[in-house]
LODREN-156606 format. One record per residue: residue in one letter; y negated, x, z negated of N, C-alpha, C in turn. Coordinates in nm, 3 decimals. Layout:
BEGIN
  r     n.py     n.px     n.pz    ca.py    ca.px    ca.pz     c.py     c.px     c.pz
  A        Y        X        Z        Y        X        Z        Y        X        Z
...
END
This chain:
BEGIN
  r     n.py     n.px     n.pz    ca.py    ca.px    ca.pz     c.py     c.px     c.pz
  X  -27.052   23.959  -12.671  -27.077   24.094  -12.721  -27.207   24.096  -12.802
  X  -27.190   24.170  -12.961  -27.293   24.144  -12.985  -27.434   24.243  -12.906
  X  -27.571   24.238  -12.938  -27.677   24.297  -12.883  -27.670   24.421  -12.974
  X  -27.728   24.528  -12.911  -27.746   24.669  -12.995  -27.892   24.641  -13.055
  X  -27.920   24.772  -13.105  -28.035   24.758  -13.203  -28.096   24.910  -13.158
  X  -28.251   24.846  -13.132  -28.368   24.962  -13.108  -28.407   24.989  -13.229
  X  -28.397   25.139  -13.200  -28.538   25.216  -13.346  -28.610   25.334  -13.265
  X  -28.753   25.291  -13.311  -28.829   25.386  -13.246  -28.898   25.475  -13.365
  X  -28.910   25.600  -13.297  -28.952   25.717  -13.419  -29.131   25.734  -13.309
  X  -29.213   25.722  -13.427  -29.396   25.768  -13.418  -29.437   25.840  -13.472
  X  -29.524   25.905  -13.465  -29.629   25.968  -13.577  -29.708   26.075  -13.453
  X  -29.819   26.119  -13.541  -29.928   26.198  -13.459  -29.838   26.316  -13.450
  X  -29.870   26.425  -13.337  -29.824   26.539  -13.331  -29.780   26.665  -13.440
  X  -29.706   26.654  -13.484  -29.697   26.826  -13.584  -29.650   26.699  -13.682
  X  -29.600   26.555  -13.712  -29.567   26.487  -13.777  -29.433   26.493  -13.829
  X  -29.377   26.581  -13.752  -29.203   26.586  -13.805  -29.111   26.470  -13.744
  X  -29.182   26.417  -13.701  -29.092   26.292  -13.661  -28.923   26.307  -13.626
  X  -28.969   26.443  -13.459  -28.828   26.510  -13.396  -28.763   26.556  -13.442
  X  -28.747   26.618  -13.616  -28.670   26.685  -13.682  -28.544   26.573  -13.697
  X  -28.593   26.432  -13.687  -28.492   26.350  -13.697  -28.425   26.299  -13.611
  X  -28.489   26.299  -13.528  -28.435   26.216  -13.406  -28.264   26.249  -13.363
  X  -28.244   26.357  -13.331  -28.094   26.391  -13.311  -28.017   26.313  -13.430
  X  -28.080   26.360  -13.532  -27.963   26.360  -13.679  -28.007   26.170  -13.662
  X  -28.065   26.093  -13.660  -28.006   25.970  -13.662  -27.948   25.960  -13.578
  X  -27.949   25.974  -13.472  -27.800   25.899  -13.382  -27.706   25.952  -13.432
  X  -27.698   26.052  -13.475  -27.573   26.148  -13.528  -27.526   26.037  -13.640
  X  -27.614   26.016  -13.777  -27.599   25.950  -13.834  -27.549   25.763  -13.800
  X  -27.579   25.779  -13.693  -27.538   25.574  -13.676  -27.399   25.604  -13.633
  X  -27.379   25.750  -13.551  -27.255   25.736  -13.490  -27.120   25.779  -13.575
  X  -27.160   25.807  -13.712  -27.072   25.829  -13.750  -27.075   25.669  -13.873
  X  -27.144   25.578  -13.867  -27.153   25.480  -13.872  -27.069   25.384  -13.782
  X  -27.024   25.438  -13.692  -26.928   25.372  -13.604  -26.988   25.319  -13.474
  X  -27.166   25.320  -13.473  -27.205   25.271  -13.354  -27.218   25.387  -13.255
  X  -27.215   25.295  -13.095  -27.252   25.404  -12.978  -27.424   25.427  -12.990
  X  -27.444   25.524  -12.907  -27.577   25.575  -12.959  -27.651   25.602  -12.854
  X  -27.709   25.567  -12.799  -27.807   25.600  -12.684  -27.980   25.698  -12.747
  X  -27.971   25.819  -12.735  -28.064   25.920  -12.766  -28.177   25.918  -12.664
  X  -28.297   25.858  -12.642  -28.355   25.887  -12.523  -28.530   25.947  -12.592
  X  -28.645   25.932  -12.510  -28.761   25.946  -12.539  -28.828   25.898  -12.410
  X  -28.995   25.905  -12.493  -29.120   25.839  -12.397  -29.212   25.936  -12.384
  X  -29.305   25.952  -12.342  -29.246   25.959  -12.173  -29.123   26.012  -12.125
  X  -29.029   25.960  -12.036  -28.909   26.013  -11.991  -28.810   25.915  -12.013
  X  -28.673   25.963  -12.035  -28.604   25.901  -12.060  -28.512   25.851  -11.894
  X  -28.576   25.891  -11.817  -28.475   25.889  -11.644  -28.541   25.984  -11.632
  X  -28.505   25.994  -11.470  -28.517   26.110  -11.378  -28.688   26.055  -11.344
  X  -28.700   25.980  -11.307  -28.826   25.918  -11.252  -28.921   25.987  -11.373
  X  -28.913   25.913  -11.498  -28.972   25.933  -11.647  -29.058   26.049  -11.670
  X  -28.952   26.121  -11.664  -28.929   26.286  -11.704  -29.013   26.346  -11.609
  X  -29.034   26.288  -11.457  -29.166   26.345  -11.363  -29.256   26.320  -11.417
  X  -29.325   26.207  -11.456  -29.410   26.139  -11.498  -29.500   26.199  -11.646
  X  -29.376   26.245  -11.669  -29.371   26.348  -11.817  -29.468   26.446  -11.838
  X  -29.416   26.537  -11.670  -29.493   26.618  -11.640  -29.631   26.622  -11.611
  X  -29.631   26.554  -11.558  -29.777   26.553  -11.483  -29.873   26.476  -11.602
  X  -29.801   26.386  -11.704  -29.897   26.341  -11.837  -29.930   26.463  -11.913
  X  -29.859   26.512  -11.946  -29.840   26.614  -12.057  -29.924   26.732  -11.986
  X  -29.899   26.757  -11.863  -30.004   26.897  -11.830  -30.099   26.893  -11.678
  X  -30.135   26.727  -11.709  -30.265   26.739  -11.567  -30.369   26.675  -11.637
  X  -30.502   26.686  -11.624  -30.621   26.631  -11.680  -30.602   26.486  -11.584
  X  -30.625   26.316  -11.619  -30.606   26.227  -11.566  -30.723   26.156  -11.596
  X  -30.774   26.061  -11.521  -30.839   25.949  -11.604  -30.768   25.875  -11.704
  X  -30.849   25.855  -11.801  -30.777   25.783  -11.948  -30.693   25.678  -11.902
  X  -30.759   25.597  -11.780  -30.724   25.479  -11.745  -30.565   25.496  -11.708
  X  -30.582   25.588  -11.597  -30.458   25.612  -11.481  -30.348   25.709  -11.607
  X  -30.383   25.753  -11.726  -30.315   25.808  -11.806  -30.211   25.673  -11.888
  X  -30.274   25.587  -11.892  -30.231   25.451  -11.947  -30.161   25.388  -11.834
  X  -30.168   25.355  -11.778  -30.075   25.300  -11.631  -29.970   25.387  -11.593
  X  -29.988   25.510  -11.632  -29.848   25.616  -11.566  -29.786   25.618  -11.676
  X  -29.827   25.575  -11.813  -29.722   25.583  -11.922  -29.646   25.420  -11.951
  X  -29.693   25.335  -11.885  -29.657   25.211  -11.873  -29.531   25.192  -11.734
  X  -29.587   25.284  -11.670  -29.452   25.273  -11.480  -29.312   25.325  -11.578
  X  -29.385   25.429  -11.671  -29.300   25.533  -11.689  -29.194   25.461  -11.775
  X  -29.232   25.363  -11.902  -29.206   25.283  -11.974  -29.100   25.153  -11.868
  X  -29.157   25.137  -11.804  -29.102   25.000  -11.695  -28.930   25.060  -11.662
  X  -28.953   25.174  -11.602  -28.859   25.234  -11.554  -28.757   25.236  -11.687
  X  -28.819   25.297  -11.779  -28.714   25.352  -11.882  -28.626   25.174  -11.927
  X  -28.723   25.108  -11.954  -28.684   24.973  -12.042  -28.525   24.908  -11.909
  X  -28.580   24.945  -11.802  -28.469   24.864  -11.700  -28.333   24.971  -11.622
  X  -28.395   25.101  -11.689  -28.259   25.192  -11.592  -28.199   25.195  -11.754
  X  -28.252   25.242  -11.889  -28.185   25.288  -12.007  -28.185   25.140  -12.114
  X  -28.272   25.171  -12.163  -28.261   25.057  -12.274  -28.205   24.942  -12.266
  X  -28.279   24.875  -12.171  -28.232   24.701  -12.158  -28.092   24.733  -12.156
  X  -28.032   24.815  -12.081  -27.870   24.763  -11.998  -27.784   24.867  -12.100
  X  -27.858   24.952  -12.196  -27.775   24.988  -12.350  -27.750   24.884  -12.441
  X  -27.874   24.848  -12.498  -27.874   24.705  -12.568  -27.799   24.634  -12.525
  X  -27.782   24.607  -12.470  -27.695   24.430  -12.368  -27.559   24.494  -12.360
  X  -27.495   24.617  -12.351  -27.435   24.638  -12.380  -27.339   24.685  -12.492
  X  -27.443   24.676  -12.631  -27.407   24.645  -12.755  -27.468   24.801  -12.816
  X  -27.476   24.888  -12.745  -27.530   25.010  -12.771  -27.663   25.013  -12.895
  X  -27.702   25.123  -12.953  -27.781   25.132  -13.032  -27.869   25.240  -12.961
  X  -28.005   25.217  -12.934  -28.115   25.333  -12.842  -28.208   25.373  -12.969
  X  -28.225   25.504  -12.994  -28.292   25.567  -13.084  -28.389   25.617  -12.973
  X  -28.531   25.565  -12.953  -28.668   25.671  -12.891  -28.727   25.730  -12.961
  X  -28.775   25.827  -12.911  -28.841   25.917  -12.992  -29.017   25.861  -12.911
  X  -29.056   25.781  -12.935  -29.162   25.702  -12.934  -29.168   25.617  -12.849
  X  -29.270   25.498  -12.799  -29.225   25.372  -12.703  -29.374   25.298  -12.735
  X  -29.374   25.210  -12.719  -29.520   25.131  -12.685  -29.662   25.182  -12.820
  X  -29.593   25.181  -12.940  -29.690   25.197  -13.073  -29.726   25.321  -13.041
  X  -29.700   25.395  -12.953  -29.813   25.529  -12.949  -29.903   25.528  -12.815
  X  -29.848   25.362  -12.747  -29.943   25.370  -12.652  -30.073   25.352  -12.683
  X  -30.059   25.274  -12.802  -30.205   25.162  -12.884  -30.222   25.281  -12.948
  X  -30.214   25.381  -12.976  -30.179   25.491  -13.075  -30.293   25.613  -13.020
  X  -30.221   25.641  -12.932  -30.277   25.774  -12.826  -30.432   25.684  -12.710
  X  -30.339   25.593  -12.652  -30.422   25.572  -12.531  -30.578   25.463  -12.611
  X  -30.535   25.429  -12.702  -30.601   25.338  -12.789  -30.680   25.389  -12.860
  X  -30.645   25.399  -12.897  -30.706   25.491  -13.076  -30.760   25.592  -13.057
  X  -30.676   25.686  -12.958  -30.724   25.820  -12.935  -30.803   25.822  -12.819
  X  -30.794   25.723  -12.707  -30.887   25.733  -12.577  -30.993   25.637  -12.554
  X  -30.947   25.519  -12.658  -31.058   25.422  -12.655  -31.028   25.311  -12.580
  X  -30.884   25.320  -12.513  -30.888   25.193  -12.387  -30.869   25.057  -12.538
  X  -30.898   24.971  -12.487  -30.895   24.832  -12.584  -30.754   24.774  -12.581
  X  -30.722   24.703  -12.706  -30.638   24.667  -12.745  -30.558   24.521  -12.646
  X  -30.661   24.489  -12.611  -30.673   24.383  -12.516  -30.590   24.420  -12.385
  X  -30.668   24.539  -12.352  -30.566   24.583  -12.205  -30.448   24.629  -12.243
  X  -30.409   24.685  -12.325  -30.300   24.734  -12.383  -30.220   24.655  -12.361
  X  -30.250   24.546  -12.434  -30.150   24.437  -12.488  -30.127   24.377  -12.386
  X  -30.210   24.374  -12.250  -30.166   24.301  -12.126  -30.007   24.392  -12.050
  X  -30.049   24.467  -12.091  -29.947   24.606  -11.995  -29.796   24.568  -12.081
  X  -29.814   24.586  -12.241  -29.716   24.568  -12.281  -29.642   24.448  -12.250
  X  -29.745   24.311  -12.252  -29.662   24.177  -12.214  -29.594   24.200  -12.061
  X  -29.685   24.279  -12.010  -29.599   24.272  -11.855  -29.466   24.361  -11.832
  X  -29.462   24.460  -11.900  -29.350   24.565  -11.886  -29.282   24.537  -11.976
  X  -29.274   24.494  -12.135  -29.171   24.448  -12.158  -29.123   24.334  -12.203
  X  -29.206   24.194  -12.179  -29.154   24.142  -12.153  -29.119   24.033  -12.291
  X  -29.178   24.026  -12.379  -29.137   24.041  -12.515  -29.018   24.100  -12.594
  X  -28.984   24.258  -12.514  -28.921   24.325  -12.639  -28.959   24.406  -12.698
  X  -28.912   24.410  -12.823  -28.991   24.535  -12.929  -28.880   24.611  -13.015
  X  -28.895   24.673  -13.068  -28.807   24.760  -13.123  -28.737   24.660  -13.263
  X  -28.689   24.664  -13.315  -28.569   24.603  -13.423  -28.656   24.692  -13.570
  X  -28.675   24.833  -13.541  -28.716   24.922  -13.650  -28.804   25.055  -13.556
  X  -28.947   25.040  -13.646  -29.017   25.174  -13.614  -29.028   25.216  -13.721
  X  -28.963   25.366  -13.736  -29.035   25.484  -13.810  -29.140   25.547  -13.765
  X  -29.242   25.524  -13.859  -29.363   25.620  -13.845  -29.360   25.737  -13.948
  X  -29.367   25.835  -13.922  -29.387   25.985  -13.957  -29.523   25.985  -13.965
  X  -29.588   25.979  -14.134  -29.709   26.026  -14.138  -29.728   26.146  -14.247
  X  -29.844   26.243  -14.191  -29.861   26.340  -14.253  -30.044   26.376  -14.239
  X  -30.067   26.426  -14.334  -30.237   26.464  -14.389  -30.259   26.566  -14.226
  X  -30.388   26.543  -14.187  -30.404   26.602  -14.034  -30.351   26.750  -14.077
  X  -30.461   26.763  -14.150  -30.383   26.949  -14.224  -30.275   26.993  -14.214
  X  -30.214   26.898  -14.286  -30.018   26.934  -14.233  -29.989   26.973  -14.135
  X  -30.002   26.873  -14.020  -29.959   26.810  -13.851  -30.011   26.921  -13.786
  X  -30.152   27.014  -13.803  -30.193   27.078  -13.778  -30.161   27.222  -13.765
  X  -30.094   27.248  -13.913  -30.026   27.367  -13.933  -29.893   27.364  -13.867
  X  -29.900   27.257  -13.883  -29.705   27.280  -13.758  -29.709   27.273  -13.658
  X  -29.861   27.227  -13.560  -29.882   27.276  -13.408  -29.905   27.388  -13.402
  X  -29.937   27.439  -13.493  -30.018   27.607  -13.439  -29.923   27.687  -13.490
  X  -29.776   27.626  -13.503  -29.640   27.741  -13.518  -29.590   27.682  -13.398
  X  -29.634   27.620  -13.270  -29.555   27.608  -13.184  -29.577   27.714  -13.047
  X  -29.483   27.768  -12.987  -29.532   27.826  -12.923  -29.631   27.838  -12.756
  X  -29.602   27.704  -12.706  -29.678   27.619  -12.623  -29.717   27.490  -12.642
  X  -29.826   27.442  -12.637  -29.880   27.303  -12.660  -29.921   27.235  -12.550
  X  -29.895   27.097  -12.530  -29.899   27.028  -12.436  -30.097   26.997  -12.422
  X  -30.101   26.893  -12.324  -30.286   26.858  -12.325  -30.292   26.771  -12.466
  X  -30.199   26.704  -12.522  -30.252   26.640  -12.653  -30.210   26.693  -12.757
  X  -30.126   26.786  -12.769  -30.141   26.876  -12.861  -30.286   26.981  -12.860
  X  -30.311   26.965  -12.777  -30.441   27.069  -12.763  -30.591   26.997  -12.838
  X  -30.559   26.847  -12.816  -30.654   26.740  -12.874  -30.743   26.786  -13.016
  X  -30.881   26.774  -13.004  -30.967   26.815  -13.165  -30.895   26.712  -13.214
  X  -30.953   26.766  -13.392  -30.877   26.694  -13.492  -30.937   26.500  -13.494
  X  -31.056   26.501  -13.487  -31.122   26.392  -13.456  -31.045   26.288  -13.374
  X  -30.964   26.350  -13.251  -30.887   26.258  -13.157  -30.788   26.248  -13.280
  X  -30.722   26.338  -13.338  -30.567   26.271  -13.401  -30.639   26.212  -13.545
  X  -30.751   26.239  -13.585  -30.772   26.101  -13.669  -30.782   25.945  -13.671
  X  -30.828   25.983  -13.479  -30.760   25.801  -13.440  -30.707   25.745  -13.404
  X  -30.603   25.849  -13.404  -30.451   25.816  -13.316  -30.423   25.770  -13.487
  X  -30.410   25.922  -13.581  -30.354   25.819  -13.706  -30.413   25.717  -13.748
  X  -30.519   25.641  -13.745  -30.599   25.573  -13.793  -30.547   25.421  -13.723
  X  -30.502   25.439  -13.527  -30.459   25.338  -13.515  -30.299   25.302  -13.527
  X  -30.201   25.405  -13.580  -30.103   25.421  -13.612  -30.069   25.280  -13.730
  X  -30.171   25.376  -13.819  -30.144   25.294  -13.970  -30.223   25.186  -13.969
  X  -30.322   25.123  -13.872  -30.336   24.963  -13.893  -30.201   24.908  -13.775
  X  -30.157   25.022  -13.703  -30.068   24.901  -13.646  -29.930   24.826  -13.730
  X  -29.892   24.982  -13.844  -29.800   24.930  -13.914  -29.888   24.867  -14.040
  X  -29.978   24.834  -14.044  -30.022   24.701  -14.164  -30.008   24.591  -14.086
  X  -30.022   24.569  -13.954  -30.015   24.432  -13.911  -29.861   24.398  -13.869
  X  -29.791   24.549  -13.853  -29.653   24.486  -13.818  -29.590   24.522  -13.914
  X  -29.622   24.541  -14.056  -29.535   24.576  -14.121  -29.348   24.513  -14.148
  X  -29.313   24.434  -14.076  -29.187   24.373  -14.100  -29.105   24.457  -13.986
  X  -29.159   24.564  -13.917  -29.074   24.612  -13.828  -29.145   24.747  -13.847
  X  -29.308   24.801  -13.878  -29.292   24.969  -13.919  -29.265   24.994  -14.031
  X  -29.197   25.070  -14.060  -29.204   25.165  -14.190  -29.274   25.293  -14.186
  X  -29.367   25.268  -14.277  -29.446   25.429  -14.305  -29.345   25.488  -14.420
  X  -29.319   25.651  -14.323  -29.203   25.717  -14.391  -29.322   25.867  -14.431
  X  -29.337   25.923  -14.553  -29.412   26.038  -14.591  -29.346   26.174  -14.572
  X  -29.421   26.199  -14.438  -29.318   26.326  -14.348  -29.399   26.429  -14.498
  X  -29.454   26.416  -14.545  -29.476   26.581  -14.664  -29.337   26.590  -14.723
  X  -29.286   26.449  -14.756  -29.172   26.500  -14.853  -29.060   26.621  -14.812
  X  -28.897   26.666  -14.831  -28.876   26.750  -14.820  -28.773   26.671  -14.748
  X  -28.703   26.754  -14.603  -28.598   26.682  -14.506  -28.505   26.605  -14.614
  X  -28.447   26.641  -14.719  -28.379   26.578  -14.768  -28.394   26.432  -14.802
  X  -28.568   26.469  -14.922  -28.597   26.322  -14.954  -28.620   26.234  -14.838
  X  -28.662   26.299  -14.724  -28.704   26.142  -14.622  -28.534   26.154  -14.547
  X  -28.437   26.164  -14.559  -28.310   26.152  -14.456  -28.264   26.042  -14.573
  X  -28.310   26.079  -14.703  -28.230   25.961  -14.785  -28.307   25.844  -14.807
  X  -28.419   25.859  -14.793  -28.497   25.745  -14.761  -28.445   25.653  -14.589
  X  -28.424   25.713  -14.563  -28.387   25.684  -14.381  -28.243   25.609  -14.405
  X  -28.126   25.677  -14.492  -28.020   25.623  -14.530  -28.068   25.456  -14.570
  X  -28.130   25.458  -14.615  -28.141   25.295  -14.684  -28.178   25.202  -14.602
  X  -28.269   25.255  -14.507  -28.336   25.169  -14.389  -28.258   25.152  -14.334
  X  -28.180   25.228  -14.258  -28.056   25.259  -14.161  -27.937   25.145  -14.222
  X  -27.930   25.143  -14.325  -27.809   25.074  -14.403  -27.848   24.971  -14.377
  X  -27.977   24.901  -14.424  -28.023   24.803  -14.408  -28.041   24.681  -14.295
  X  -28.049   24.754  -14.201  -28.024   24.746  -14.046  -27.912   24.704  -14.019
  X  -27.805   24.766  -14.058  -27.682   24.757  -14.010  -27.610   24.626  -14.152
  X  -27.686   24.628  -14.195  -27.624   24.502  -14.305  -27.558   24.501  -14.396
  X  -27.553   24.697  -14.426  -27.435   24.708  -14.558  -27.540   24.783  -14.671
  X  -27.485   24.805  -14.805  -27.535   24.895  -14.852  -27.495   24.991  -14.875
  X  -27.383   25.045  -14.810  -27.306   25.160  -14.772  -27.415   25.282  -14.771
  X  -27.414   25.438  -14.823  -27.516   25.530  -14.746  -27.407   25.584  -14.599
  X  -27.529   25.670  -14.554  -27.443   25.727  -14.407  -27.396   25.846  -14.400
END
């Protein structure tokens, strides 16, 4: 059987990223593949606790990084791994690059510990394709403050999401053969047809979707 194929969707908050997330699986599945829709934090029952208590309890930075890594462990061995292996295609709506991202960039833990957590939880797997959703803080900004509740990192000064984006976009210069920086300003249309090509690409045709 062949292996399925991971794509993970990033970007700083108010980035647009989620506007897509549904519509690609939508899009692979009418591509003919099965589609596994999940997200990080979450993604099980376990996850989705874990969710909670990230998203709305003040933590140490540290113990904030370790509960998004259990949370990660869990997801990679109840969802992902045993989709993949089963030929499935898993679309996240984010996964390790916002750990180096958020917990990194934005909290300061080092790249070093990071990278230990990641070798241990997954193990050497990585996603097949990351979309990163980037947008001018200004943007990202104006589309949090049309939301009507904000989580603790949506609540973050702008200073924190300058180094979340800051470690975003050196992570896709060093991995560029697996991120794509996608320009969330453009208009849903232009980036879904930009997405068509990547997507095609992936799948090995030059078919659009």
């Amino acid at each position: 059987m062949t292996k399925g194929k991971f794509i993970t969707l990033e970007g700083i908050d108010g980035a647009g990223k989620s506007s897509h997330h549904a519509w690609l699986a939508e899009a692979l599945a009418r591509r003919g593949q099965e589609v596994v829709l999940t997200r990080e934090p979450g993604g099980t029952p376990l996850g989705e606790t874990l969710r909670g208590l990230l998203l709305k309890h003040e933590m140490h930075l540290e113990t904030e990084a370790l509960l998004m890594f259990a949370a990660r462990r869990e997801h990679l061995a109840k969802v992902i791994v045993p989709a993949l292996e089963a030929g499935k295609w898993v679309v996240s709506d984010r996964f390790t690059d916002a750990s180096f991202a958020y917990q990194g960039g934005g909290r300061g833990i080092s790249v070093e510990r990071l990278t230990i957590l990641e070798d241990w939880v997954q193990q050497g797997l990585q996603p097949d394709l990351t979309l990163l959703f980037d947008v001018p803080l200004e943007v990202a900004r104006q589309r949090l403050n049309a939301s009507v509740e904000l989580d603790r990192f949506e609540q973050e000064k702008q200073d924190f999401f300058q180094r979340v984006r800051d470690a975003y976009l050196d992570r896709a210069a060093r991995f560029s053969a697996r991120i794509r920086v996608v320009d969330s300003t453009l208009s849903l249309e232009e980036i879904r047809a930009g997405l068509e090509t990547l997507i095609s690409g992936l799948l090995g045709s030059n078919k659009t979707i």
